[in-house]
N, C-alpha and C positions, 0 to 999 in steps of 0.2 A: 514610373508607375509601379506600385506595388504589386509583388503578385501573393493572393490566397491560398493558401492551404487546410484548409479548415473540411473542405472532402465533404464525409458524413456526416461532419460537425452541426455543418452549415445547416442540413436538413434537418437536425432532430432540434435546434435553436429555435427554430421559423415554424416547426410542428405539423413538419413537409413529408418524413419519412415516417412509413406504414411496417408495421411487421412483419413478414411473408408468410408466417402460418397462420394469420386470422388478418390480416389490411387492417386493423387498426392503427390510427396514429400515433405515435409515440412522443409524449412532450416531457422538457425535462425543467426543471425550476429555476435554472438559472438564464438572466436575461439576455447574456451577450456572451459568447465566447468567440475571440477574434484569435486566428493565427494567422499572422504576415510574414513575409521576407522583412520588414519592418514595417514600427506603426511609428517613426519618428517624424513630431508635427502633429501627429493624430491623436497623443491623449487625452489633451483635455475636452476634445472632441468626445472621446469613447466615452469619459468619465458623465459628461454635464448630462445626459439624462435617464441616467440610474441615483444621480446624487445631488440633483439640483435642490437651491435651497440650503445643500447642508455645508457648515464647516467643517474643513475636511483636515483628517490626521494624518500624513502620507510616514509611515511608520517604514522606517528600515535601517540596519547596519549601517558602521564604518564603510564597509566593502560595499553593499549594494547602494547607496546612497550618492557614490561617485560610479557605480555602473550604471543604475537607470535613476534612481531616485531624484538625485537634484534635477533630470530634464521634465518628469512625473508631473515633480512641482509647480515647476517653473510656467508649464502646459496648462496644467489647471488653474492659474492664476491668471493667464491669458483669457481663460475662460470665464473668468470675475470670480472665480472661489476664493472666499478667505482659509485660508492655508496654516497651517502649523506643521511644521517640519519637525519629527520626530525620530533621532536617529540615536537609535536604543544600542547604547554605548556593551552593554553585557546581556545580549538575551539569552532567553532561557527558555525550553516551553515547559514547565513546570508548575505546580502550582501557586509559587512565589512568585517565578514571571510574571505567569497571567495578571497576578493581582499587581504587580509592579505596572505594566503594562497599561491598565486599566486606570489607575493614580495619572501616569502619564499623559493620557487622554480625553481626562474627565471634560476636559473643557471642549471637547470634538463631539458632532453630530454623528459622525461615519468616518472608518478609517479607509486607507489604502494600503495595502500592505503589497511592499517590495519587496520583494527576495523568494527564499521557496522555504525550506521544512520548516525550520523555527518561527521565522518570522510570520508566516502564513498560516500557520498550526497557530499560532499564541494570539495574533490580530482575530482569527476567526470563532477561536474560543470566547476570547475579550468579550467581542461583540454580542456574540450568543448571548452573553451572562448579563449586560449594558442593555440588549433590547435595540443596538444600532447598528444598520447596516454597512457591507463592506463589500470593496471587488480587491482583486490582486493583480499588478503585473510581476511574472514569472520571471527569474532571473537563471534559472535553469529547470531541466524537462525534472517533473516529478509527477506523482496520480492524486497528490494529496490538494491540489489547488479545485478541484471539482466536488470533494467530496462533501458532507454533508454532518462527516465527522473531526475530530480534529483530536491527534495524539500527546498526550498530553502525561507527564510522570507526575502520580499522586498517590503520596505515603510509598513510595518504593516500587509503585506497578505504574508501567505504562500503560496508559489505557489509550482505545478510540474510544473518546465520549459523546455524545451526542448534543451536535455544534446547530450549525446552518450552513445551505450554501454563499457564495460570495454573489452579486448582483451579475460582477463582472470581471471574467477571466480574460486577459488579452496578452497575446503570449507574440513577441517580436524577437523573427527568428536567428536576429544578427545579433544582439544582445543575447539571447538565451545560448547560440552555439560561441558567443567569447566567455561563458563560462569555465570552471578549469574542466581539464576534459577527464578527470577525479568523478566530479559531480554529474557528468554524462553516464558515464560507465554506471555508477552506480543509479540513475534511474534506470536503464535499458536493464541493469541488474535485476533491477527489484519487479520492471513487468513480465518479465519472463517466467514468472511465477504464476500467470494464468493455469496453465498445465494441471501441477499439481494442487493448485486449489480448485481447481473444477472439479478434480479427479476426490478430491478428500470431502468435496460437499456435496455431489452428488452418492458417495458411497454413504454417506452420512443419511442422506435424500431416502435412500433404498432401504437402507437398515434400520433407521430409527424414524422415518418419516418427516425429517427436516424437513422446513419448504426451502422449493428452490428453483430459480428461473433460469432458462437458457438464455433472455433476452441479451446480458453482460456479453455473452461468451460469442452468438450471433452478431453484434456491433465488434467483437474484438478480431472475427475472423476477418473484416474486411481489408486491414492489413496486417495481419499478423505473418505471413507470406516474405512482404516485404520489407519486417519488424528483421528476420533472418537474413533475409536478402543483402540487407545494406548495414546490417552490422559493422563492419570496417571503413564504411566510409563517411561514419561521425565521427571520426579521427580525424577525417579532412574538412570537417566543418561544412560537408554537403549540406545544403538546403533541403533537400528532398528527403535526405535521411532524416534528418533534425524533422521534418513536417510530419514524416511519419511517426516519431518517435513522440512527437508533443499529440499527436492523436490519440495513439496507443494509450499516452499516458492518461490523457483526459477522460479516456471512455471508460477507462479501470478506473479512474477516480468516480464518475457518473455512475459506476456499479453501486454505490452504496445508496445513491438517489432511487435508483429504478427497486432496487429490493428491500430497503431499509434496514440493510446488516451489512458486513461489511464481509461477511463470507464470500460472496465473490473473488475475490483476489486476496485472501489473509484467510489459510488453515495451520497447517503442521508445519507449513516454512517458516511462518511469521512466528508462530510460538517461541522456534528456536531463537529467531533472531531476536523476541523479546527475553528469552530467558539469558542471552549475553548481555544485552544492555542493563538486566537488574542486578546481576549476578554476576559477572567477573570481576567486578569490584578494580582495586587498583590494576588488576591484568587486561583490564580491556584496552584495547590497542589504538583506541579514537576513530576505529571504521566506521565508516557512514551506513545506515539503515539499511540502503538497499546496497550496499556491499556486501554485510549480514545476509540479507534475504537470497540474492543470488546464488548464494557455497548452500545454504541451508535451501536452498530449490535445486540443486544438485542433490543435495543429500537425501531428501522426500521424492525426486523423481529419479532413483536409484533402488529407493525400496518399496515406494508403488510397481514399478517395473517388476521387481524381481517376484514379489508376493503378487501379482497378475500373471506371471506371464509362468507359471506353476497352474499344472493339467488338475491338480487339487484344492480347494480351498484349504487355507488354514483353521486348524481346529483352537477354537477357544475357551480358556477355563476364567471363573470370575474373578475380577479383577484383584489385583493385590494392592490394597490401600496401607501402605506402608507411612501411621500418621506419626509413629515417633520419628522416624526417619526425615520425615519433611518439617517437622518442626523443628530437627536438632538441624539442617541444611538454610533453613530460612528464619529462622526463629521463631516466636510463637504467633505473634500476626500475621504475619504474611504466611505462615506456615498453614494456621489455619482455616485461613481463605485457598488454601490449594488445596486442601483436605476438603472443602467444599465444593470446588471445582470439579474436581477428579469423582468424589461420591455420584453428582449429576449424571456420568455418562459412563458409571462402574455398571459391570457386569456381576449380577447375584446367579446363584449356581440355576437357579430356574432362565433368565434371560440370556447367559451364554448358550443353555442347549437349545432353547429355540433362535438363536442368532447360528449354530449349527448345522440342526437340520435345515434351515431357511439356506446355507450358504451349500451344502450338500445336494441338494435339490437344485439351485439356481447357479450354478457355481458357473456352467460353462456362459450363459445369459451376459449373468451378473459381469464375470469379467471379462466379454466382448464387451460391454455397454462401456465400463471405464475405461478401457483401451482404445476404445473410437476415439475420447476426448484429452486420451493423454501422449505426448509425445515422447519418443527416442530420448534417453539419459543421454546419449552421443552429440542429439541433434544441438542441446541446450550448453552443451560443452561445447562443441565449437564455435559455438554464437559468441557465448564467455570468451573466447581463447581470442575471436580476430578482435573485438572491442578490448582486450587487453584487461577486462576484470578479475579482480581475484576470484578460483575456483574452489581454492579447499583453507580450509581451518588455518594450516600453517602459512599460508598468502595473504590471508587477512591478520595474522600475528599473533594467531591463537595458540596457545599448547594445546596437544592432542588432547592428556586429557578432559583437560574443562570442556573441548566440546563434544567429547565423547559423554560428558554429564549432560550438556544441553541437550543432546538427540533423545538418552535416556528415559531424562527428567522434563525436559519442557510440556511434555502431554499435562501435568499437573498445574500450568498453572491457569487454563483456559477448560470450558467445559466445552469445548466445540470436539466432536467426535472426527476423528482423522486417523489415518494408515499407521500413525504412531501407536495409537491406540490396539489396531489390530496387532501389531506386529509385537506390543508388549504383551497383550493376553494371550496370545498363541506361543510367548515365551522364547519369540527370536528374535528382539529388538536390542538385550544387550549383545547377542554374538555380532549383528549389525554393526551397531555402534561402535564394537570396538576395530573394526575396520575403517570407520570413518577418519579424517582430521588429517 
């Protein structure tokens, strides 16, 4: 007998669970999401009535194709689906893939997508653009299987673009923990980064009157306890770990459902970790995403900490839009779309001194308010330290300084206001940074 893990899951699926500050119910758009000890024998069960009718694409890797996909197939076919087996010899999630991807599948009603970042990102985008739907099985834990967007590199920027969700996520947890335990690390990496994007959207929230819900951060605290707790023993391929961790992941990926931005979980860590992947060019060292995210959520909950936990606010002058500078670093396109970026959330000498006296006045408020919701820089290091993820710039195979340029510079290439921000107009963000890496 199979045993569930699906927790909260189950409740917000069925449209069971109420919110505690007002009992409304909370429902979320996708139709099934199943986590088991295993669902082998069960897929083409999960798939036939989210997809019945359609001829189906089951799209996956070399690797993932002999993990879960040829059994995917095999299931649905049991089920009477006419089947095309699609196992995308070079994927990519770029804008070449996608349209590669799309060529590949013309002839499919809906796809399946096996695997997790690329393949799941590129099927989910595909579909969006096609008009046909899709679910995924997960082949290891990520947040990006729930969400609603789908990360995609176009003309040189990674972007989240705005996708759809899948019908149906079903995640079996004896397949997802023989993943390598690289790609564990590095999602448990990358959701740890709650902290400081709460911390840089709700500062955001205050200052500039972002919108912004706690609802994400309420569903994340039900295990986030035991997110810490069992860190060390997804290295032993625990169940219980692994059910936590594909929770955590899923409910960060449902953040961009419940709010329709993706601020939830991606501020000032995510920038940095996209300013490596556009920008180290041949130095990038092949780290996975939430490898990136993890050093660079160290690095953000180092300097949120230290700029909170000061009996002063930081004083702010306007911004220094430095655009020969960005152009001669990025060149003239890309250069200036970050000159348009950074102008959005610049500070003119009239909106820094009211961003002053507002932080003058509010200061001791303001930072209790982001320090309820942000955690110990110690606490997120040791979490990192027993799962065995890389912690700082030179572990993931960075040279100091390019990521001393990322900490810097990444503030420019997103207009989302975050502690980078502060820390650069208050004119402490290079002595920072040069202690990072």
């Amino acid at each position: 007998m199979t045993k569930d893990y699906g927790g909260i899951i189950n409740e917000l699926v069925t449209g069971g669970w109420k919110h505690p500050h007002n009992g409304q119910k909370v429902t979320i758009n996708i139709r099934s999401i199943v986590i088991k000890d295993t669902i082998d024998g069960m897929e083409g069960q999960l798939i036939y009535p989210l997809h019945k009718n359609e001829k189906l694409g089951i799209v996956s890797d070399t690797f993932t194709h002999e993990a879960l996909g040829r059994r995917v197939a095999a299931a649905a076919r049991s089920e009477g689906f006419a089947i095309e087996e699609i196992i995308w010899k070079n994927p990519a999630a770029t804008e070449e893939g996608v349209a590669e991807l799309r060529h590949l599948s013309r002839h499919c009603d809906g796809l399946i997508a096996v695997g997790s970042g690329t393949i799941n990102d590129s099927v989910k985008y595909a579909t969006f653009l096609d008009k046909k739907q899709y679910s995924v099985f997960p082949t290891s834990p990520q947040t990006a299987y729930t969400t609603a967007t789908a990360s995609i590199l176009f003309g040189g920027f990674k972007k989240s673009l705005t996708a759809h969700p899948p019908q149906g996520v079903f995640f079996d947890l004896a397949a997802v923990s023989r993943c390598p335990i690289r790609l564990t690390r590095s999602a448990y990496a990358d959701v740890i980064c709650r902290t400081t994007a709460q911390v840089d959207w709700l500062l955001s929230h205050l200052l500039w009157g972002t919108a912004y819900r706690e609802l994400p951060y309420i569903l994340l605290a039900y295990d986030e306890d035991a997110l810490f707790d069992r860190a060390a023993a997804l290295e032993k391929a625990d169940m219980e770990a692994y059910g936590v961790l594909v929770r955590i992941c899923a409910i960060m990926g449902l953040g961009t459902c419940f709010t329709e931005t993706t601020h939830s979980g991606s501020m000032g860590e995510h920038m940095m970790s996209h300013y490596i992947d556009m920008f180290a060019g041949d130095a990038h060292p092949g780290t996975l995403h939430g490898e990136q995210v993890g050093v660079t959520t160290l690095t953000m909950s180092c300097l949120q900490n230290r700029i909170l936990d000061k009996p002063r606010p930081p004083i702010l002058a306007p911004t220094n839009i430095d655009a020969a500078g960005m152009v001669a670093r990025y060149g003239k396109e890309i250069g200036q779309n970050c000159i348009k970026q950074l102008e959005r959330k610049a500070l003119d000498r009239k909106k820094a001194d009211e961003f002053n006296l507002f932080l003058e006045e509010n200061w001791e408020g303001l930072s209790a308010r982001l320090r309820d919701v942000m955690l110990p820089s110690e606490r997120l290091w040791q979490a990192m330290a027993k799962i065995g993820a890389p912690k700082t710039a030179t572990e993931l195979g960075l040279s100091q300084d390019f990521y001393r340029e990322a900490v810097i510079h990444s503030r420019e290439i997103r207009d989302r206001y975050t502690m980078l921000d502060v820390a650069a107009d208050s004119g402490m963000l290079e002595a920072f940074a040069g202690k990072q890496g």
